[in-house]
Kinemage of the C-alpha trace (Angstrom):
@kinemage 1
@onewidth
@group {chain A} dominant
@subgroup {mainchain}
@vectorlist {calphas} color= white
{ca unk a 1} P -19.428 101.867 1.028
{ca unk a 2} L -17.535 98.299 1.803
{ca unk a 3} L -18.439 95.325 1.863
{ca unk a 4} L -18.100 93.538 5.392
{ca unk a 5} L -19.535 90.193 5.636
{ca unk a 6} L -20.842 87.380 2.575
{ca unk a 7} L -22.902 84.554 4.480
{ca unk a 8} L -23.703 81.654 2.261
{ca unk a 9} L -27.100 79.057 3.466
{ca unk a 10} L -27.400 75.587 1.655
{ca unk a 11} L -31.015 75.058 1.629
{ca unk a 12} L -33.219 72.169 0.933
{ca unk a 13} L -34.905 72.525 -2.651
{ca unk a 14} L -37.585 70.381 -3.748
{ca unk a 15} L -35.210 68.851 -6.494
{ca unk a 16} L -31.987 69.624 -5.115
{ca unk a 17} L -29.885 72.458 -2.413
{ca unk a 18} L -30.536 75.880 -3.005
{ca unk a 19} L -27.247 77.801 -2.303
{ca unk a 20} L -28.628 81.414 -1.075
{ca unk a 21} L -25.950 84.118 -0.362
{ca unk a 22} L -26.332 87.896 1.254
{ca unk a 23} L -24.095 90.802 0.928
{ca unk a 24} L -23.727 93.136 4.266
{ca unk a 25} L -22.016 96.368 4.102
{ca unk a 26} L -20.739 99.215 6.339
{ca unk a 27} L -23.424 101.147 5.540
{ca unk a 28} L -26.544 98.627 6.293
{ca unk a 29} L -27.208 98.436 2.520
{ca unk a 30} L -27.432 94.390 1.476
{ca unk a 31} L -28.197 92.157 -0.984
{ca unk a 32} L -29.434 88.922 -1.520
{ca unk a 33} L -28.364 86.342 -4.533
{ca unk a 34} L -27.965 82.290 -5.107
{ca unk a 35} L -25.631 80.402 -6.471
{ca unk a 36} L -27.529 77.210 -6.734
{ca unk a 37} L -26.292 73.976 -8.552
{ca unk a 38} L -26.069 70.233 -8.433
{ca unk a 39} L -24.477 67.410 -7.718
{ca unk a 40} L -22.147 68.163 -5.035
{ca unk a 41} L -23.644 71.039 -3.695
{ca unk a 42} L -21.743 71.637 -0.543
{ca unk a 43} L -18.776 72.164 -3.331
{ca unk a 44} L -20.715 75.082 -4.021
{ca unk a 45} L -21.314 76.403 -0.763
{ca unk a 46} L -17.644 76.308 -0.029
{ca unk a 47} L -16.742 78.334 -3.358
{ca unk a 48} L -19.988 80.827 -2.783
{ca unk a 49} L -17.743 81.099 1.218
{ca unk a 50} L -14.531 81.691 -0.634
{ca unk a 51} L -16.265 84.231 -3.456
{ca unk a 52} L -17.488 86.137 -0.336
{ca unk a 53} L -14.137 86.473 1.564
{ca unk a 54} L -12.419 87.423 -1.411
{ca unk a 55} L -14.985 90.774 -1.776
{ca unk a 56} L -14.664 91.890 1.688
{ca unk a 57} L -13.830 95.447 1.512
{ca unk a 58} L -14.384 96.150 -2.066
{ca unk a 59} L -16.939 98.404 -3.275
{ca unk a 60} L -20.125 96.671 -3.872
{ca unk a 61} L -21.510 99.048 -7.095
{ca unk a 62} L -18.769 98.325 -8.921
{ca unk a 63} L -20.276 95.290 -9.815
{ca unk a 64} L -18.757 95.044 -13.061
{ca unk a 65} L -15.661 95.732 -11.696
{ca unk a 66} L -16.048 92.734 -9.285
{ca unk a 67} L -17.209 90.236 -11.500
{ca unk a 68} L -14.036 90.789 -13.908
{ca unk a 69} L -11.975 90.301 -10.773
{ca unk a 70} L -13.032 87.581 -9.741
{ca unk a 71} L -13.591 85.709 -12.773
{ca unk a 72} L -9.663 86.616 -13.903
{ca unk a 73} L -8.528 85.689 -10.085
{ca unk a 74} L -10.160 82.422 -10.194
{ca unk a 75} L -9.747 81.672 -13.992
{ca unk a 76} L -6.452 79.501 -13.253
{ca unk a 77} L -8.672 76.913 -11.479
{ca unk a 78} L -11.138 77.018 -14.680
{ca unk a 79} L -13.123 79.237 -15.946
{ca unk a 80} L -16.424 77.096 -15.378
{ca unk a 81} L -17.858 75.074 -12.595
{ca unk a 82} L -18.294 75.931 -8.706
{ca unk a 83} L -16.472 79.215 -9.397
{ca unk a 84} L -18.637 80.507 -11.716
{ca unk a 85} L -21.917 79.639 -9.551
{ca unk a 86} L -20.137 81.308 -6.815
{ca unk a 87} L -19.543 84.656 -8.952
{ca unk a 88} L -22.763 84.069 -10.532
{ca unk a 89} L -24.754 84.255 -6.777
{ca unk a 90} L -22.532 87.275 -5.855
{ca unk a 91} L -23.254 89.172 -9.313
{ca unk a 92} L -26.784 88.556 -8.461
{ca unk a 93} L -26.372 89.552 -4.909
{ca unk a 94} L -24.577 93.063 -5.638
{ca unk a 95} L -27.216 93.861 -8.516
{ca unk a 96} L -29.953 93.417 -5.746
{ca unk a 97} L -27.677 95.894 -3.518
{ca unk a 98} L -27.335 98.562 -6.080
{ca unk a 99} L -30.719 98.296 -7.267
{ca unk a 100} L -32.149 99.007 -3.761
{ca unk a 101} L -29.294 101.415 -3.293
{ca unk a 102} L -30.857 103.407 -5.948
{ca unk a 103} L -33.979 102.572 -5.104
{ca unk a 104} L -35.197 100.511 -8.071
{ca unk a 105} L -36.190 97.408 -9.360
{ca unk a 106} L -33.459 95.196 -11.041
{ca unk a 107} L -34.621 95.411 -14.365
{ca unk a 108} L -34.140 99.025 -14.250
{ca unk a 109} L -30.228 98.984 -14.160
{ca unk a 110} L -30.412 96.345 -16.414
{ca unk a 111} L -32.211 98.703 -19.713
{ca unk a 112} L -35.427 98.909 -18.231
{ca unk a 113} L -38.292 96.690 -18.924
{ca unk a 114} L -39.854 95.385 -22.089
{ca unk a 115} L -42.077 93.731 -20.040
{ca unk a 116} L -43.127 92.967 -16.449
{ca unk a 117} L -45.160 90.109 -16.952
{ca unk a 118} L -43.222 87.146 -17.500
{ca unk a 119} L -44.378 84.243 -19.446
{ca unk a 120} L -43.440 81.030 -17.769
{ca unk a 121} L -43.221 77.293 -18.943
{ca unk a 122} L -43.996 74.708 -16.101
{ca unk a 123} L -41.292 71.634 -15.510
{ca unk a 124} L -41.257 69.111 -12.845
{ca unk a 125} L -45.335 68.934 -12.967
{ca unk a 126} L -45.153 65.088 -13.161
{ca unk a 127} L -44.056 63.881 -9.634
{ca unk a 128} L -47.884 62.656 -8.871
{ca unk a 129} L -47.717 59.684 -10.593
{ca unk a 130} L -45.770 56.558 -12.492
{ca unk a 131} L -43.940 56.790 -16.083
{ca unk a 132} L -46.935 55.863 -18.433
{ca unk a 133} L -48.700 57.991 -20.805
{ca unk a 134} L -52.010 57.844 -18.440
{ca unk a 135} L -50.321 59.483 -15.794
{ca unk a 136} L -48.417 61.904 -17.523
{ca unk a 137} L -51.534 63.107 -19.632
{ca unk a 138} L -53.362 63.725 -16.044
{ca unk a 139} L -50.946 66.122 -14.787
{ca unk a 140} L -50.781 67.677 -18.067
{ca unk a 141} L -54.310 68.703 -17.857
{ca unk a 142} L -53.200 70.006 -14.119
{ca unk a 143} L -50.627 72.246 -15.711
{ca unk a 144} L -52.929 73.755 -18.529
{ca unk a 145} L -55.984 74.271 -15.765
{ca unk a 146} L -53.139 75.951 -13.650
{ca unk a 147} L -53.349 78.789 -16.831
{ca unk a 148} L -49.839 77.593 -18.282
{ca unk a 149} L -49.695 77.051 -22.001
{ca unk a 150} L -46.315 75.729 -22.251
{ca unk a 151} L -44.185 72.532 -20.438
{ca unk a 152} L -41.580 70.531 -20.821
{ca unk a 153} L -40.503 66.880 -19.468
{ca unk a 154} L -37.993 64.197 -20.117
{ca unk a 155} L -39.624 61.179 -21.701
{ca unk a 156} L -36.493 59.217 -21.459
{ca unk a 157} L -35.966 59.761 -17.618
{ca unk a 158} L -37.813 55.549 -17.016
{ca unk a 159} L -34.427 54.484 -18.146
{ca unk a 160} L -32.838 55.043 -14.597
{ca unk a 161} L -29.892 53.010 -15.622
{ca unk a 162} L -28.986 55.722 -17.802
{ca unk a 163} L -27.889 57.474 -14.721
{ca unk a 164} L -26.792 55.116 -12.600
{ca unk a 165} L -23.837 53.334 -11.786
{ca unk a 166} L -24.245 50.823 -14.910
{ca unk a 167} L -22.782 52.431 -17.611
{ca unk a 168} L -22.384 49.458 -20.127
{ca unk a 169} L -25.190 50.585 -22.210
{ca unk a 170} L -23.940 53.662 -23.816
{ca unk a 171} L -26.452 55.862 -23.764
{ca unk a 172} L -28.988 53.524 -25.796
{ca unk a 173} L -32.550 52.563 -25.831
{ca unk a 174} L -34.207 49.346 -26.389
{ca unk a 175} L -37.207 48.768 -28.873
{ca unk a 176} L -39.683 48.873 -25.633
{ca unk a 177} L -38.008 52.153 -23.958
{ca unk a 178} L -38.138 54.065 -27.252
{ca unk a 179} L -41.693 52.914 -27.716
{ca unk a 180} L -42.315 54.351 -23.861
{ca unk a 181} L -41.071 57.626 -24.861
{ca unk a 182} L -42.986 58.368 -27.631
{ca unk a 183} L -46.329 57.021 -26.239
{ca unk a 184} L -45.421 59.648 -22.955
{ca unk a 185} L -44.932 62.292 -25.118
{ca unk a 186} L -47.814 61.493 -26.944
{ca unk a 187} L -50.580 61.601 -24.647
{ca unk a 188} L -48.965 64.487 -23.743
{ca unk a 189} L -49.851 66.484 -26.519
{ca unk a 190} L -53.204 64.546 -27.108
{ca unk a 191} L -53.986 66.553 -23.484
{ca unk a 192} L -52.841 69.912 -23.862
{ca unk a 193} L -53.781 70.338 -27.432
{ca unk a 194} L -51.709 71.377 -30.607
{ca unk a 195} L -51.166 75.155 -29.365
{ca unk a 196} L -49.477 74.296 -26.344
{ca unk a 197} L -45.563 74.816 -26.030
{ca unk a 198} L -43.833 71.215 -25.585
{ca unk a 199} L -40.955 71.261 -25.034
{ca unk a 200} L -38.816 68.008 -24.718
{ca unk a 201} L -35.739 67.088 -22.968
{ca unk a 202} L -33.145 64.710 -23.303
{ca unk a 203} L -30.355 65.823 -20.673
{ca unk a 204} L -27.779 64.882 -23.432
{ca unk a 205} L -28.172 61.063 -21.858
{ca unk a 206} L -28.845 59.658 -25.515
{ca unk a 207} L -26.211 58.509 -28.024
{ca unk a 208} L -26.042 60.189 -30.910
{ca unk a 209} L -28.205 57.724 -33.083
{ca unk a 210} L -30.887 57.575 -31.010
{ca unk a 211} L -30.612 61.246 -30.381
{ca unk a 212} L -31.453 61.505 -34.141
{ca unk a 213} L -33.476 59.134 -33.999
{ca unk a 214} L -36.569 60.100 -31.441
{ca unk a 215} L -36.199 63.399 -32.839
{ca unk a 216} L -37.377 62.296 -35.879
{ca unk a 217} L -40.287 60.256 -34.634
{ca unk a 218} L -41.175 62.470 -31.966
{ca unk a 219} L -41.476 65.581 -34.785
{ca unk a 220} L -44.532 65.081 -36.147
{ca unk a 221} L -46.312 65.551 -32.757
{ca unk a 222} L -44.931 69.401 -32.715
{ca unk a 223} L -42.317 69.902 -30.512
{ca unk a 224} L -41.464 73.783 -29.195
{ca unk a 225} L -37.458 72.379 -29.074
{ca unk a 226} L -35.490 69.281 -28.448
{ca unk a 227} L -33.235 70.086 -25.763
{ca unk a 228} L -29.399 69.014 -25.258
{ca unk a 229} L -28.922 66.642 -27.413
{ca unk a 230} L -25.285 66.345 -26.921
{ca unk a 231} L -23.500 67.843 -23.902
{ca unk a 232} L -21.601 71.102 -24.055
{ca unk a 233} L -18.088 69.630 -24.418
{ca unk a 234} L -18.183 70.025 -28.420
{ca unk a 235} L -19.539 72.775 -30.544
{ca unk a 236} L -18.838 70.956 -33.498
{ca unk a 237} L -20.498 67.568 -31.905
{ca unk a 238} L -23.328 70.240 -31.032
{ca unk a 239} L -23.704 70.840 -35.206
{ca unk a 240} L -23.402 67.400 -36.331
{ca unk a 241} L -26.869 66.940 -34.649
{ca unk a 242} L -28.136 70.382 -35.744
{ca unk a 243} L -27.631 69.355 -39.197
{ca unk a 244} L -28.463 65.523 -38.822
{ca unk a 245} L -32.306 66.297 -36.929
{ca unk a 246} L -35.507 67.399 -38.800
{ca unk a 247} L -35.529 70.937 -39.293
{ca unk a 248} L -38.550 71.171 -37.957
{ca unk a 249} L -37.496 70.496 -34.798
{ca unk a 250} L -36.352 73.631 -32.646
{ca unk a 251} L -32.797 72.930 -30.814
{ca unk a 252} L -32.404 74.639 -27.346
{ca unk a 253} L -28.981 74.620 -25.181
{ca unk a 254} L -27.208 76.250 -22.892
{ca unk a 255} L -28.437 74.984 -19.344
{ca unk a 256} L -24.702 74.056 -19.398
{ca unk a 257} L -22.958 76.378 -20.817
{ca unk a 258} L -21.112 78.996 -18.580
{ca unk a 259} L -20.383 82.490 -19.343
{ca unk a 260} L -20.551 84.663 -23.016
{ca unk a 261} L -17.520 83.077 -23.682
{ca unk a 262} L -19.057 79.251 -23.936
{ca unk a 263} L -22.095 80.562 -25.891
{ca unk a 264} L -19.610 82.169 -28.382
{ca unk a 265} L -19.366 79.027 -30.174
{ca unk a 266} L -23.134 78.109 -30.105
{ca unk a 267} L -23.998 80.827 -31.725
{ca unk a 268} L -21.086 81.082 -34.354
{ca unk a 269} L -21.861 78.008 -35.486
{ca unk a 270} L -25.384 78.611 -35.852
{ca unk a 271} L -26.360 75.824 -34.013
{ca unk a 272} L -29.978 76.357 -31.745
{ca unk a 273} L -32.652 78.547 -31.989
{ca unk a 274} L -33.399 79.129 -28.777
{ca unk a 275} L -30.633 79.272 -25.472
{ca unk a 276} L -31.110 78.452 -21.885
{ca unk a 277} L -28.444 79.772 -19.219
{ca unk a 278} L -28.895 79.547 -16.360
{ca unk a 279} L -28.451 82.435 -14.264
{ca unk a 280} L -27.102 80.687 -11.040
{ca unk a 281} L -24.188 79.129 -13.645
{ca unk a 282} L -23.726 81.382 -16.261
{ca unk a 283} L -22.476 84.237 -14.442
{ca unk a 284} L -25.307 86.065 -12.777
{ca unk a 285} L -27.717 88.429 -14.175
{ca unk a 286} L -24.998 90.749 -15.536
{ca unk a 287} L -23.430 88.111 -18.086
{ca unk a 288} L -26.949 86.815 -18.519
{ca unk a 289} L -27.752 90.052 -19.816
{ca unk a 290} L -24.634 89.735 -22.410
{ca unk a 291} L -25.322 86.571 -23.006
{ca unk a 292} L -28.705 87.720 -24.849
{ca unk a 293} L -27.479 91.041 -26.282
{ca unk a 294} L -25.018 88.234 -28.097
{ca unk a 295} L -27.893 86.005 -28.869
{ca unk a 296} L -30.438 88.779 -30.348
{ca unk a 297} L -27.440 89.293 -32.627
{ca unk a 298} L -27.963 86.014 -34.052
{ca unk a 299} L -31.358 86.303 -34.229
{ca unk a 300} L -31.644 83.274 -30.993
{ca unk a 301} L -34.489 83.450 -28.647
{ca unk a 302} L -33.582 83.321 -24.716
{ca unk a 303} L -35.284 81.088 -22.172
{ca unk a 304} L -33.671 80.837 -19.314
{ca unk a 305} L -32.727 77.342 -17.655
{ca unk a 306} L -34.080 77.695 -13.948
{ca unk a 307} L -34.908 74.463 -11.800
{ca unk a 308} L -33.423 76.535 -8.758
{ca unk a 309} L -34.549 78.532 -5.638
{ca unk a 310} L -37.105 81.537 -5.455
{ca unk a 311} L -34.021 84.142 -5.960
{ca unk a 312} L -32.588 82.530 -9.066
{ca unk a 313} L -36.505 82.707 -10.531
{ca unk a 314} L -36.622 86.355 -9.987
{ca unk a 315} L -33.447 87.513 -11.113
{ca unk a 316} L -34.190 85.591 -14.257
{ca unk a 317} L -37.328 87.154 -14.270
{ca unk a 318} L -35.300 90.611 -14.210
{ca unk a 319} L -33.665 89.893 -16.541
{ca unk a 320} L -36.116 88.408 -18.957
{ca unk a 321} L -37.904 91.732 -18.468
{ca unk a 322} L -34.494 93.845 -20.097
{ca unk a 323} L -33.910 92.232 -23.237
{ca unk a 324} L -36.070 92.125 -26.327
{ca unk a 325} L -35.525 88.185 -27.433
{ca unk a 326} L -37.154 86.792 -24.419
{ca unk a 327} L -39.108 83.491 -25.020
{ca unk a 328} L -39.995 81.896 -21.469
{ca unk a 329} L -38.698 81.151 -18.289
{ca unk a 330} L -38.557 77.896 -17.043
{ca unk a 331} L -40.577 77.409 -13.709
{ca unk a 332} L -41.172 74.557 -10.912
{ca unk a 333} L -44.766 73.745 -10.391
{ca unk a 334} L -44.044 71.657 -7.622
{ca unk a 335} L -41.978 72.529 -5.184
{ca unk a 336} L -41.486 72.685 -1.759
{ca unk a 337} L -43.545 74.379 0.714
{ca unk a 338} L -41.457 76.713 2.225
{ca unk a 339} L -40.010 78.260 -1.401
{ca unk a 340} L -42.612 81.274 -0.422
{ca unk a 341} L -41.610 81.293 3.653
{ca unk a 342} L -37.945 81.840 3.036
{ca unk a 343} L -38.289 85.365 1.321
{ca unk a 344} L -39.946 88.578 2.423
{ca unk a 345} L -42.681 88.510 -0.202
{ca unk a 346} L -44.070 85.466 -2.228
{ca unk a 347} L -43.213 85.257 -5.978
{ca unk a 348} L -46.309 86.533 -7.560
{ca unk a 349} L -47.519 83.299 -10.244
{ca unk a 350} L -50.674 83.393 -11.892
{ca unk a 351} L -52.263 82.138 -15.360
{ca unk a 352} L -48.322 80.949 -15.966
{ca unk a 353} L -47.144 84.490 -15.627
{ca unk a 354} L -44.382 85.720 -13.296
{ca unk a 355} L -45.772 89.402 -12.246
{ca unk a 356} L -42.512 91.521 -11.038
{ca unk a 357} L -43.399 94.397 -8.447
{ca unk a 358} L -41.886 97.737 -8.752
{ca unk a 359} L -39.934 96.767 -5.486
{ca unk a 360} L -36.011 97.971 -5.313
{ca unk a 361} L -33.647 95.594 -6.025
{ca unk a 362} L -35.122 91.779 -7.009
{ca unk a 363} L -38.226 93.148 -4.968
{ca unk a 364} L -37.445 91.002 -1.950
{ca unk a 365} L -34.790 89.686 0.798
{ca unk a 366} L -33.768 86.829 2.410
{ca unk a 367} L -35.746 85.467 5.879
{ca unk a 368} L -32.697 84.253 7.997
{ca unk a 369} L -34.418 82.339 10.707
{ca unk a 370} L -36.745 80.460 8.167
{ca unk a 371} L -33.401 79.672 5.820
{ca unk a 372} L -31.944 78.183 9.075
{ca unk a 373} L -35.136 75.577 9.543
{ca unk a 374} L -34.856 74.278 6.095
{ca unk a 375} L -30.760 73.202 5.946
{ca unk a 376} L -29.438 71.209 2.885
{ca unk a 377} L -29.215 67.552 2.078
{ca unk a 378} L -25.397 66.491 2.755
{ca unk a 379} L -25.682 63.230 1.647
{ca unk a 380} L -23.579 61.751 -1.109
{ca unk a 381} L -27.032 61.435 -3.726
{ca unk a 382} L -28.408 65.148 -1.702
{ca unk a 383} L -31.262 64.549 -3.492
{ca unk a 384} L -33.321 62.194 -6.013
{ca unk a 385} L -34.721 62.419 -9.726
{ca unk a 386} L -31.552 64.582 -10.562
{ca unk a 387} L -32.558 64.404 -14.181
{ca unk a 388} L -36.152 65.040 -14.228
C-alpha cells in the first residue's frame, strides 16, 4: 500500500480555521486527520500541503516510521510550530487509516480502552452575553443544565488591550479590572455550586505579579487549576510561579507545548499537576499518547487542550480512552452549526460525556462537498475573541 494523494481544507471554525487533511492510497484505504491552529492559519494549510507531498509513496502503517521522518526532515526549520501541526494532522490521519485498515477503533491500536465514555469540560459557553458577573453566572447555569459538571473561562479576557496592538501596559491590571475578574469568577462559582470543576485561564497575558497575585485571591473560591501562567518559553520561569502561588491552587500547561520533548522539562521540574496538549500541536495522537505514558510517570493528570474541529475532539477522545491518567477533555459548547454536517456521523455529546462508537478508525470520515461550503477566514485577524 502507497500513499497517493494528501488534500488539505481550511475550514471556518466557530473560534478560528479548522485545518482538515485526508490520506488516499493505491489501495482505496484513507484517512482523515486535522492539523488545526491559530493565528495565521493559512501558514498551516501550506505546511499540512507540504507534510502531504513529502509522504507520497511511503507506506502509510508505518506510522511511526513516518512521523520520525518527518519530524527529523523538518527539524532544521524548528522543531515546533506549523511543522509540527502539519505532522500532528498527518499522524492523526494515518492512525485513522490503519485503524480502519484493521478494522478497529483508534483506541484499540493505541492499548485499548480504559474507558469509552469521555468526561468533558465545557469552554467557550459565554458568547451570549457582556463581561459582568450577571451574565456569566446565566450561562453557567446553561452549562450545568446541559449535564456538564466542569468549565473553564478567562476572567481577564475584558482587558482587550492586553491583546491588542497597545502593548505599553505590560501585561498589568488596574484596581477596577482585577476587581472585574474576581467578581466574574465569582458568580461563577456562586452558580454552579462548590462541586463543580472551575477551571480558570489566564492565556499567560498577566505579568508575573499579578499572575501571583489573582491566584491568591481567586483561591479561596476553589479553583480545579490556574492555567498558563507564564508562556512556555521558560521552564524555570514556569517554577518560579509554581513555587510563588498557593498550593492549593492546581497548575495546568501544555496547550503550548509541542512534542515529548517540550514536556520533558515540565515534568522534570515538577512543575503542574495536570497537562494539556493539544493533539493538533503536539504531534498527533501517537506523541499524545507518549506524552501521557511520560506524565503518569510523574504522577500528572492529562486533559487535553482542544478548542479545534470535530476530528481533533475525537482523536483526543481516542486517546483519552488509552491511557490511565485521563482527567477531561476540553470541549466547545458553542460552536458552529455545521461542526456535525462536515463528518459522516455526529460526535455523540450527552450529560458532558463524549460516547466513542466501536467504529474503525476515529469512527468517522470527512464530507468533501460540505467541507467545500464552509471555506476559511483569510483575513489578516481570520477570526475574533482569539483568547477566549
Amino acid at each position: 500500500m502507497k500513499i497517493t494523494e494528501v488534500k488539505v481544507w481550511l475550514v471556518e471554525g466557530v473560534k478560528y480555521n479548522w485545518t482538515l487533511m485526508k490520506v488516499y492510497t493505491d489501495t482505496g484505504h484513507t484517512g482523515v486527520g486535522e492539523a488545526t491552529n491559530w493565528p495565521g492559519s493559512p501558514i498551516i494549510e501550506a505546511a499540512a500541503k507540504h507534510v502531504g507531498e513529502r509522504v507520497i509513496g511511503l507506506d502509510p502503517l508505518r506510522t511511526d516510521f513516518i512521523w520520525t521522518k518527518l519530524y527529523r526532515d523538518l527539524n532544521w526549520i524548528g522543531p515546533y510550530g506549523a511543522s509540527l501541526c502539519a505532522i500532528s494532522g498527518l499522524d492523526m490521519a494515518l492512525l485513522d487509516l490503519k485503524a480502519k485498515f484493521y478494522g478497529m477503533p483508534c483506541y484499540e491500536l493505541l492499548g485499548g480502552a480504559f474507558r469509552k465514555d469521555i468526561l468533558l469540560y465545557a469552554n467557550y459557553w459565554f458568547t451570549g452575553g457582556g463581561h459582568s458577573g450577571a451574565d456569566y453566572a446565566r450561562q453557567a447555569l446553561r452549562v450545568k443544565e446541559l449535564g456538564f459538571t466542569g468549565l473553564k473561562f478567562d476572567p481577564f479576557a475584558h482587558t482587550n488591550y492586553l491583546y491588542g496592538e497597545d502593548l505599553h501596559t505590560n501585561l498589568t491590571l488596574t484596581k477596577e479590572q482585577q476587581d472585574l475578574a474576581f467578581e466574574v469568577t465569582k458568580a461563577v462559582r456562586d452558580a454552579v455550586g462548590p462541586e463543580f470543576d472551575m477551571m480558570i485561564e489566564t492565556h499567560a497575558m498577566l505579568n508575573f505579579e499579578v499572575a501571583v497575585k489573582m491566584a491568591e485571591r481567586l483561591a479561596p473560591l476553589g479553583v480545579t487549576w490556574y492555567e498558563e501562567p507564564a508562556g512556555p518559553e521558560s521552564a524555570q520561569t514556569l517554577k518560579a510561579f509554581r513555587e510563588r502561588l498557593p498550593s492549593a491552587v492546581p497548575i495546568c500547561v501544555g496547550e503550548r507545548h509541542y512534542t515529548r520533548h517540550g514536556f520533558r522539562p515540565v515534568l522534570e521540574n515538577h512543575i503542574c499537576d495536570v497537562i494539556m496538549p493539544d493533539i493538533t500541536r503536539c504531534g498527533g495522537p501517537s506523541e499524545m499518547k507518549r506524552i501521557a505514558t511520560m506524565a503518569e510517570a510523574y504522577g500528572v493528570l492529562v486533559a487535553p487542550h482542544n478548542p479545534n474541529g470535530p476530528l481533533s475532539t475525537l482523536a483526543s477522545a481516542h486517546v483519552c480512552a488509552s491511557i490511565p491518567n485521563f482527567f477531561r477533555c476540553e470541549f466547545m459548547v458553542n460552536d458552529v452549526p455545521w461542526r456535525d454536517e462536515v463528518i459522516s456521523h455526529p460526535l455523540d455529546v450527552s450529560d458532558g460525556v463524549l460516547h466513542l462508537s466501536d467504529r474503525p478508525g476515529l469512527g468517522v470520515d470527512l464530507l468533501e462537498d460540505e467541507l467545500e461550503k464552509h471555506p476559511g477566514v483569510r483575513d489578516l485577524g481570520e477570526k475574533r475573541n482569539f483568547y477566549v
